[in-house]
C-alpha positions in Angstrom: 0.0 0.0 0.0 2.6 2.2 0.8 4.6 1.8 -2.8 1.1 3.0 -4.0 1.2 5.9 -2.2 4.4 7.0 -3.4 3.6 6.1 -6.9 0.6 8.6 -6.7 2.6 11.3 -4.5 4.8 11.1 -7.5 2.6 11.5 -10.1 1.0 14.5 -8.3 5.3 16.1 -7.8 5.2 15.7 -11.6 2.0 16.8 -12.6 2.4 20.2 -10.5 6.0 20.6 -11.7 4.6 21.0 -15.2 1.9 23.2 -14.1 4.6 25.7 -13.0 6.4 25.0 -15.8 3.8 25.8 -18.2 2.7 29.2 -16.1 6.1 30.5 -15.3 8.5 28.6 -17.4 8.5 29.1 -21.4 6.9 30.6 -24.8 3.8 30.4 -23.0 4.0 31.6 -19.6 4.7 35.3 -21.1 1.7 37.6 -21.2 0.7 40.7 -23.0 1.4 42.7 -20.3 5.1 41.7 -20.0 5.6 44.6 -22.8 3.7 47.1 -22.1 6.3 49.5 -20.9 9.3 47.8 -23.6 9.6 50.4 -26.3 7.5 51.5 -29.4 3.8 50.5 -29.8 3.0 47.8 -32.4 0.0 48.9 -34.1 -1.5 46.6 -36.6 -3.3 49.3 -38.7 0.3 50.7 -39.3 2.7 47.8 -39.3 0.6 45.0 -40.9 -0.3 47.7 -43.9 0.8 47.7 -47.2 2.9 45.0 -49.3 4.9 43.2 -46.8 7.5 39.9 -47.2 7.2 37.1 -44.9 9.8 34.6 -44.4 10.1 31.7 -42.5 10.4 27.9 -41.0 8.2 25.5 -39.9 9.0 23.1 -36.9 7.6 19.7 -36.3 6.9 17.9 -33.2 10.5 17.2 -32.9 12.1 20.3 -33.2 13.3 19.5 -36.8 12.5 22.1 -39.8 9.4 20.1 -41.6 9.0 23.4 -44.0 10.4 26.6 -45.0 8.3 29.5 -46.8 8.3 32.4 -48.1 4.7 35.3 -48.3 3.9 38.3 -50.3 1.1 39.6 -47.8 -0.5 43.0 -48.6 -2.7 45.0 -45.5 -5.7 47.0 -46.3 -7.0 49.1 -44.0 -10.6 51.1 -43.5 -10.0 52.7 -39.8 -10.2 49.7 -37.3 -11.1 47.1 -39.9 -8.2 45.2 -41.9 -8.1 42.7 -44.3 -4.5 41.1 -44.5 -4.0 38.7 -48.2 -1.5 36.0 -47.7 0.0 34.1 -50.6 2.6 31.3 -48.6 5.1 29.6 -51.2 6.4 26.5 -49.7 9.9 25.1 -50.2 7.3 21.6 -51.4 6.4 23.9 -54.4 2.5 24.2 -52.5 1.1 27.6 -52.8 -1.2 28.8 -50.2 -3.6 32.1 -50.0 -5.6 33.0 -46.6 -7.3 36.3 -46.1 -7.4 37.5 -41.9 -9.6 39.8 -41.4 -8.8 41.9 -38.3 -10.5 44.4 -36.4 -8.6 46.6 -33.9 -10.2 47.8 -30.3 -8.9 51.1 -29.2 -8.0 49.1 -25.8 -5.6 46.9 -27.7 -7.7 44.2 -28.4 -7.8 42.5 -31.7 -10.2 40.2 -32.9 -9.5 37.9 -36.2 -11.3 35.7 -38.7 -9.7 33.8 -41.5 -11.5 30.7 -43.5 -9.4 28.0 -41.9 -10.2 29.6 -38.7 -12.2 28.2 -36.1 -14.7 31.1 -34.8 -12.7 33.9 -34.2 -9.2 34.6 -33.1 -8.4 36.8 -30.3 -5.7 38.8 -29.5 -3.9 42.1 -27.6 -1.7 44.5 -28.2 0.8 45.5 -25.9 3.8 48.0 -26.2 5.9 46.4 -29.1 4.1 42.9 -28.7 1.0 41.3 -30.3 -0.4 38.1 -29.1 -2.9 35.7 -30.9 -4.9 32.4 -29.6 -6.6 30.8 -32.2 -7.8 27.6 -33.6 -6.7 26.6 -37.2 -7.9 23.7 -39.4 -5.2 22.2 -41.3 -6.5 21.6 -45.4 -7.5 17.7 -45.3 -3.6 16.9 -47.4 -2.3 17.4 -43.9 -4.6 15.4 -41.6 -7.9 18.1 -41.4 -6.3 18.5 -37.7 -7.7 21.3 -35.3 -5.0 22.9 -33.6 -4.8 25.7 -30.8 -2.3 28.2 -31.6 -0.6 31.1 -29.4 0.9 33.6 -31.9 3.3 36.4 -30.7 4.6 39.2 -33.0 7.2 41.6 -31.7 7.8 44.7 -33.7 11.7 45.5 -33.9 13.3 49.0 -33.9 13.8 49.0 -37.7 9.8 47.6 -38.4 10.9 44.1 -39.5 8.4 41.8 -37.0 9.4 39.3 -36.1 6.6 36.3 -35.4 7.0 33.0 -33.3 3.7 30.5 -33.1 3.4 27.4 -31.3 0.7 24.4 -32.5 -0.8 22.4 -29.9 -3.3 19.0 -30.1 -4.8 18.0 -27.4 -2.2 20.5 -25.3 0.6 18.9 -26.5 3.1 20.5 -29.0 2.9 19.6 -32.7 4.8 22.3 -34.8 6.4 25.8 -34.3 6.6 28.4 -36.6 9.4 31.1 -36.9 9.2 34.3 -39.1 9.8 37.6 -40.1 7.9 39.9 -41.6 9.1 43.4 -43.6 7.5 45.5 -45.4 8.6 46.6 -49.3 7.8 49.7 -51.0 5.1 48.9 -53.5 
């Protein structure tokens, strides 16, 4: 009875260790409010507007690059309503379009809809940080998957953004995504 006891006791030192882990430990213990004093504001009606490149990897599950990319995005803005076009071209030679469509709070809050989307994302701005939880549907060629994703964008002192995302099923992590984004004179 005893050697059950510690068994369990055990379980329970482990399952609170990655609690803590997961709250102060990590991509996701960070919060919007960590930035809010840490330099220039990231707006998305000004940063995310206009032709803009987007380059970067995609992580799997086990932390080895599963896909590279690079975007042409454009932002359109009518006050706090945007529409952002994404054209993705894959290192597989797969090209792939998605449309956000984001509307801006005055508070900071962001709210975003996308077809592959599942309801809506929400997000905040916060000094030079942006951060996004959403639910995506992967296209049916990859599994037809619904994953949760935390998206963070931090806005650099020269206006490149740079844009880390985690993928989770069922809380665990499945891909990471790494990018930066720039915008180009038209």
């Amino acid at each position: 009875m005893e050697a059950i006891f510690q068994i369990g006791l055990g379980m329970l030192v482990i399952l609170a260790l990655l609690a803590m882990k997961t709250r102060f430990i990590g991509f996701r213990s960070q919060s919007p409010e960590d930035f809010a004093e840490r330099g220039p504001a990231f707006d998305l009606r000004n940063h995310l507007n206009g032709p803009i490149l987007c380059e970067g990897v995609i992580y799997g599950p086990t932390g080895r690059v599963s896909s590279r990319f690079v975007a042409d995005m454009v932002g359109e803005w009518d006050g706090n309503t945007g529409r952002l076009k994404e054209r993705f071209h894959y290192d597989s030679g797969e090209v792939v379009d998605r449309c956000w469509t984001l509307r801006c709070g005055n508070d900071g809050r962001i709210i975003a809809t996308a077809p592959d989307v599942v309801g809506e994302g929400k997000g905040v701005a916060s000094g030079p940080a942006v951060q996004m939880v959403y639910r995506i549907k992967l296209d049916e060629k990859a599994g037809g998957h619904v994953l949760s994703v935390t998206d963070w964008m931090y806005l650099m002192e020269n206006g490149t953004i740079m844009n880390r995302s985690q993928f989770r099923k069922f809380g665990l992590p499945v891909a990471e995504l790494v990018a930066t984004m720039r915008r180009v004179e038209p």
